[in-house]
C-alpha positions as a printed Julia matrix, in Angstrom:
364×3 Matrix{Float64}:
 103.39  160.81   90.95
 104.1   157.11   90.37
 107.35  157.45   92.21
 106.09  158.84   95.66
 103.66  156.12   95.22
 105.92  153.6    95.79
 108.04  155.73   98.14
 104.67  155.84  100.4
 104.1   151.87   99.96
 107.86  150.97  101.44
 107.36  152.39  104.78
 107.48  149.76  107.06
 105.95  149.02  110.5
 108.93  149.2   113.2
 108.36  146.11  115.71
 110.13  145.68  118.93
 110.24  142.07  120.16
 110.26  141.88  123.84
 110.17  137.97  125.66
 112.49  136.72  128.23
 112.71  133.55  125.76
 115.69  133.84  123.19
 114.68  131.39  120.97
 111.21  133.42  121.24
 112.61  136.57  120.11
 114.52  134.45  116.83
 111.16  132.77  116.42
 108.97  136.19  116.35
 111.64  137.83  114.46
 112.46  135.35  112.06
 108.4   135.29  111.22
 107.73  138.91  111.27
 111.02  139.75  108.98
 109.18  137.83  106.36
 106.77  140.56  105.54
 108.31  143.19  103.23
 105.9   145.64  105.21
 107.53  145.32  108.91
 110.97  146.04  109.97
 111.96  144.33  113.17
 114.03  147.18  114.46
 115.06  145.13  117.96
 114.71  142.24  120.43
 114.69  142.93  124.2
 114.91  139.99  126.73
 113.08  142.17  129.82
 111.7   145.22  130.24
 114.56  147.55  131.56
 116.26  146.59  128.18
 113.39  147.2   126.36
 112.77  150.55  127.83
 115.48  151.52  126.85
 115.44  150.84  123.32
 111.74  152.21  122.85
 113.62  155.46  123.41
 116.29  154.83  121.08
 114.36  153.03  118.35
 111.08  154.77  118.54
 109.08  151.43  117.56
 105.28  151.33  115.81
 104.6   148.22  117.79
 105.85  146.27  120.4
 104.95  142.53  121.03
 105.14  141.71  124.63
 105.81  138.74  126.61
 103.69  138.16  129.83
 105.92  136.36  132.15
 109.47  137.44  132.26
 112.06  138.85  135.02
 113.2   141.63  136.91
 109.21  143.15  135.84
 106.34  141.19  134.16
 104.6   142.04  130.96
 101.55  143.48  132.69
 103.4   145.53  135.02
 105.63  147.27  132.01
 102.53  147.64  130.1
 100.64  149.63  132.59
 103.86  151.74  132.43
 103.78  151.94  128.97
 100.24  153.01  128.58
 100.36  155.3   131.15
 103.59  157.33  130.7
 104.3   156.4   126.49
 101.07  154.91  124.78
 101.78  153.01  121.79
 100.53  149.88  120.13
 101.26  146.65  122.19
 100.41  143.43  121.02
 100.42  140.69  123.83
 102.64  137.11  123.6
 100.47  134.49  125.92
 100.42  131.32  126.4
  96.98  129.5   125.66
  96.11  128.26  129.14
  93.64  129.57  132.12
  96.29  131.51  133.54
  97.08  133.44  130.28
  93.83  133.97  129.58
  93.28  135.82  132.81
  96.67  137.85  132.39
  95.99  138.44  128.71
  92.1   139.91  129.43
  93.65  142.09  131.92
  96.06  143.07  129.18
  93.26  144.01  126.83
  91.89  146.11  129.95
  95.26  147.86  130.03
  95.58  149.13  126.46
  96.97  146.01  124.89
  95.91  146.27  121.55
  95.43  142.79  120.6
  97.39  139.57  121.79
  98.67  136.75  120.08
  98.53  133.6   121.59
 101.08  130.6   122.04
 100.56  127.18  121.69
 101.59  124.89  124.67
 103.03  122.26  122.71
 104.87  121.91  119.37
 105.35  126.08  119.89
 108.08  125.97  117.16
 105.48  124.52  114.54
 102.69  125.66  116.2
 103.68  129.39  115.45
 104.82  129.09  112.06
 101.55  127.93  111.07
 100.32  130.86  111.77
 102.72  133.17  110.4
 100.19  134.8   108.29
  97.71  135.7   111.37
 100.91  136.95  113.5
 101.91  139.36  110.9
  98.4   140.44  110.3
  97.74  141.43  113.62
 101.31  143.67  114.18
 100.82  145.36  111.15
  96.77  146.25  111.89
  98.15  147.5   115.43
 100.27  149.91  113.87
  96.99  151.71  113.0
  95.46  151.26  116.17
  93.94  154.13  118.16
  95.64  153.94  121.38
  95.1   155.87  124.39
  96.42  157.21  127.87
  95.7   154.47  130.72
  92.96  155.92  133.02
  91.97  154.34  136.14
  88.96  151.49  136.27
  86.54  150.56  138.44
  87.51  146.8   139.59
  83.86  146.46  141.32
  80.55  147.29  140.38
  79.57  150.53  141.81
  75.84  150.93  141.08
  75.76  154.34  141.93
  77.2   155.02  138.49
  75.06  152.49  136.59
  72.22  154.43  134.33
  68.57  154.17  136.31
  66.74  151.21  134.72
  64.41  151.67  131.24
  61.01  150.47  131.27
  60.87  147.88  128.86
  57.04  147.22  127.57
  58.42  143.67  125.65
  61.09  141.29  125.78
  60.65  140.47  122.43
  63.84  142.82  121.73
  67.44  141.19  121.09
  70.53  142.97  121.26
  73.15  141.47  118.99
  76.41  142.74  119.09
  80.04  141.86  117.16
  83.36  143.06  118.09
  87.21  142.29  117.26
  90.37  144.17  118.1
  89.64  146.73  120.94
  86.35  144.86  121.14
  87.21  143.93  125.24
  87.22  147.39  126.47
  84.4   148.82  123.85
  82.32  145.67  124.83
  82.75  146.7   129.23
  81.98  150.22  128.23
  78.79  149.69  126.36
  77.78  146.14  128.94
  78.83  148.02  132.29
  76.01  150.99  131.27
  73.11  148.43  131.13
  70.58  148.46  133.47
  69.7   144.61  135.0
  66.21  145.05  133.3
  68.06  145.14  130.21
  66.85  143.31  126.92
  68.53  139.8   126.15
  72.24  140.54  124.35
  74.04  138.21  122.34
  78.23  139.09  121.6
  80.23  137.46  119.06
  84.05  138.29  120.1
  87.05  137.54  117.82
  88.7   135.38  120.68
  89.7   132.16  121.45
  88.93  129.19  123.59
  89.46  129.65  127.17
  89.44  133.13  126.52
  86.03  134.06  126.37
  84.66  132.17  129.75
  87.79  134.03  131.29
  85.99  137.37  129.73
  82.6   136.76  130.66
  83.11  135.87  133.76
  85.01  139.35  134.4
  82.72  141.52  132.26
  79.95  139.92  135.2
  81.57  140.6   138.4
  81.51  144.58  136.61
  77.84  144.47  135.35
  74.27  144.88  136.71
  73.36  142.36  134.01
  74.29  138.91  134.3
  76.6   137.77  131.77
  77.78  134.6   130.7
  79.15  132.41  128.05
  76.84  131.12  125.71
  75.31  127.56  126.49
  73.63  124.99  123.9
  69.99  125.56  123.56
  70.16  127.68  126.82
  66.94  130.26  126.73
  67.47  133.92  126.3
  66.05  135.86  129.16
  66.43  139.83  129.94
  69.11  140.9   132.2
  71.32  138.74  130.67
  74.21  138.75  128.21
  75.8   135.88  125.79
  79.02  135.68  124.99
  79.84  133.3   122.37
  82.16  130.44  123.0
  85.62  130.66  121.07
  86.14  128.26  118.47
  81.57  128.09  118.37
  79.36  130.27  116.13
  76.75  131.7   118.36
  73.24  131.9   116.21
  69.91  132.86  118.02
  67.11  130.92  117.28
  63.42  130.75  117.8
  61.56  127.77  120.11
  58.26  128.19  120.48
  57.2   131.06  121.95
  61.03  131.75  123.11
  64.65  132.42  122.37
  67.18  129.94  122.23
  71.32  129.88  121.89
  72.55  127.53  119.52
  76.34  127.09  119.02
  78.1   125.53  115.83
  81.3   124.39  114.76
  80.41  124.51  111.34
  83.25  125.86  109.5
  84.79  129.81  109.65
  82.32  132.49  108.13
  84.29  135.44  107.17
  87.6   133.91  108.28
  86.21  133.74  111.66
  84.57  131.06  113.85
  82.55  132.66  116.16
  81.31  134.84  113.83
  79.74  138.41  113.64
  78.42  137.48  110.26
  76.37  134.21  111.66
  75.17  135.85  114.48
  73.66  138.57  113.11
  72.1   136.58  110.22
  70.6   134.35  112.55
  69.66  137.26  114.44
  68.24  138.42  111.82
  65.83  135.36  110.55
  64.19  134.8   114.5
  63.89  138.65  115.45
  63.82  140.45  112.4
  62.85  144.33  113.07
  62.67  143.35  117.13
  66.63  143.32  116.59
  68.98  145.93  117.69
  72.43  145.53  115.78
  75.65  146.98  116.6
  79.26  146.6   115.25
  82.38  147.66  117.11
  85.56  148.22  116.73
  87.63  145.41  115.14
  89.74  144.16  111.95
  88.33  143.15  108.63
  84.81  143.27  107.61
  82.9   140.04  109.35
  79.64  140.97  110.46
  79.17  144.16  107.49
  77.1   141.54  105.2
  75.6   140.52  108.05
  74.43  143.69  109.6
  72.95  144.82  106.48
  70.55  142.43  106.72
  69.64  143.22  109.76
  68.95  146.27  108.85
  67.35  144.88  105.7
  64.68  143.47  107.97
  63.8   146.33  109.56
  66.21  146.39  112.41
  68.18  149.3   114.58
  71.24  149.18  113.2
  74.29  151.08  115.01
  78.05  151.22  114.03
  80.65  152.53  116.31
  82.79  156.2   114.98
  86.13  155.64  113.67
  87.45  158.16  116.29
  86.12  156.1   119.13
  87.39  152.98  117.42
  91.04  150.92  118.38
  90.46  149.62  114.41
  88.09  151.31  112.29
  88.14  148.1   110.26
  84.37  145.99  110.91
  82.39  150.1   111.36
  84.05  150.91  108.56
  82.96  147.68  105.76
  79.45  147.75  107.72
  79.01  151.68  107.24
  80.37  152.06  104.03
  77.74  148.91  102.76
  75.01  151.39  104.18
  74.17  148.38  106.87
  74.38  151.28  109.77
  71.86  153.11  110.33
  73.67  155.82  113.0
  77.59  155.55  113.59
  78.33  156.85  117.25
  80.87  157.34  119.43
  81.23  154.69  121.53
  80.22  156.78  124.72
  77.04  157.31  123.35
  76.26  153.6   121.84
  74.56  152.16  125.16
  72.32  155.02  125.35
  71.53  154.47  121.73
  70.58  150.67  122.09
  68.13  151.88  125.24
  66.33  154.03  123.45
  65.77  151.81  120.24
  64.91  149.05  122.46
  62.33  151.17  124.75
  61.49  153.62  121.74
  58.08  150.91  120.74
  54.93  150.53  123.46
  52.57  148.8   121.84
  54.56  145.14  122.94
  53.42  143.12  125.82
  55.32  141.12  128.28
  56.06  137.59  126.91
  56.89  134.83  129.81
């Protein structure tokens, strides 16, 4: 018993390294060889090479560059997800114009992406080693399906008709990680514009997130945003929190507030799930509607517990529907949901909760 125990724990995650940058694909490999758990089975310097060893080698995971000859990343990737889908975890560099390629990555299947720094990229990577490896071997257990078409513009013929909403007292507070970009346009994109206030906590970095929310509003019949210092919480609207800020809600007066933070990580993370919810939690209390989607770790289980705690709707996505069944999974198995969905189903879910009480009036 003991020996296919161990037999079991040495199969390793099979990574194919694929950047136009030699001392990129020593770099990556030197980093992710140091894990006993992942086997670097081959570098590629552009795509035709790499699409050729994907059939040979038959990798788990493949970290992609963005810009490279002959075909970029994005282009290969749409290939990839569309004819062979398998776990891709994006190379960018941290600038405007990765942030834009590396959303549109996310959009495309890309399980998660890893970002590079734009100076001191030797040191700047090593440092984190531990994060790099983390995220290749979660991808290898990602959830990863055929590319299907998307709409680029809003059509609202295929938005839901709006809910009447008797309060605006109701907050929508949602946290999401790995696979959280295309979960988070699924559920945002069914919203009607009289929706109640939402507040998002995103694993994602700065630069990122503006990038994010300013494509998630060009797609949405709410407005949506990145989250502003002391900025009021209306309907219709969505907050994204700022990378590198905790995003809390808080009461003022007779309204809701944002406030950010750059106090330090809660649950490894800064924003976090965890501090949003809490705070979610101490200025709506059972006016909340809480939701967790898919993502890696457990940040925002505690936290959604209390929620639910304080008499809150509390809703988890399914692990089918999920890229990571890692945050539904802590959260569900800590009893803080209250109904695990498929994600196809979650908007609908969040309506109804939030129109479900009539006895509210209209606060302005």
């Amino acid at each position: 018993m003991n020996f296919f125990k161990q037999e079991k724990n040495l199969k390793q995650t099979k990574v194919l390294i694929v950047d136009d940058s030699a001392l990129m694909r020593e770099l990556l490999q030197a980093l992710l060889s140091r894990d006993p758990g992942i086997h670097v089975v081959g570098t590629a310097a552009d795509p035709f090479q790499a699409r050729q060893m994907i059939k040979q080698l038959l990798p788990d995971v493949i970290t992609l560059d963005i810009e490279m000859p002959k075909m970029d990343g994005l282009s290969f990737l749409e290939k990839i997800m569309t004819l062979r889908p398998m776990p891709v975890v994006m190379v960018s560099s941290l600038t405007q114009a990765g942030a834009e390629a590396t959303i549109t990555a996310l959009e495309l299947g890309a399980v998660d992406f890893f970002p590079k720094p734009k100076l001191g990229m030797q040191k700047g990577i090593e440092k984190r080693a531990d994060e790099l490896i983390s995220k290749v071997k979660s991808a290898a257990g990602a959830r990863v399906k055929a590319l299907q078409k998307k709409a680029s513009v809003l059509d609202k013929s295929n938005l839901p008709p709006p809910v009447s909403f008797s309060t605006t007292e109701k907050i929508i507070a949602i946290g999401a990680s790995t696979g959280g970009v295309e979960a988070l346009r699924e559920i945002i994109c069914r919203l009607p514009a009289n929706s109640p206030a939402v507040l998002v906590t995103q694993h994602m970095p700065e630069k990122f997130t503006q990038t994010f929310a300013e494509r998630l509003n060009k797609v949405s019949a709410v407005s949506v945003s990145e989250a502003r210092q002391d900025e009021r919480v209306l309907p219709g609207h969505v907050y994204i929190a700022p990378g590198n800020k905790h995003l809390k809600l808080k009461r003022s007066g007779a309204n809701y507030i944002c406030q950010l933070s750059d106090t330090p990580p809660v649950s490894g993370h800064r924003p976090s799930v965890d501090v949003l919810f809490s705070s979610t939690r101490d200025a709506a209390g059972k006016n909340a509607v809480g939701v967790i989607l898919t993502g890696m770790g457990k940040d925002g289980a505690s936290g959604l517990l209390e929620l639910r705690q304080a008499g809150a709707k509390t809703f988890g996505q399914d692990e089918s529907s999920s890229v990571v069944y890692g945050m539904p999974k802590a959260a569900f198995e800590m009893g803080a949901v209250e109904q695990q969905l498929p994600l196809h189903l979650i908007a609908e879910a969040i309506l109804n909760a939030c129109g479900s009480e009539q006895d509210r009036h209209i606060r302005v």
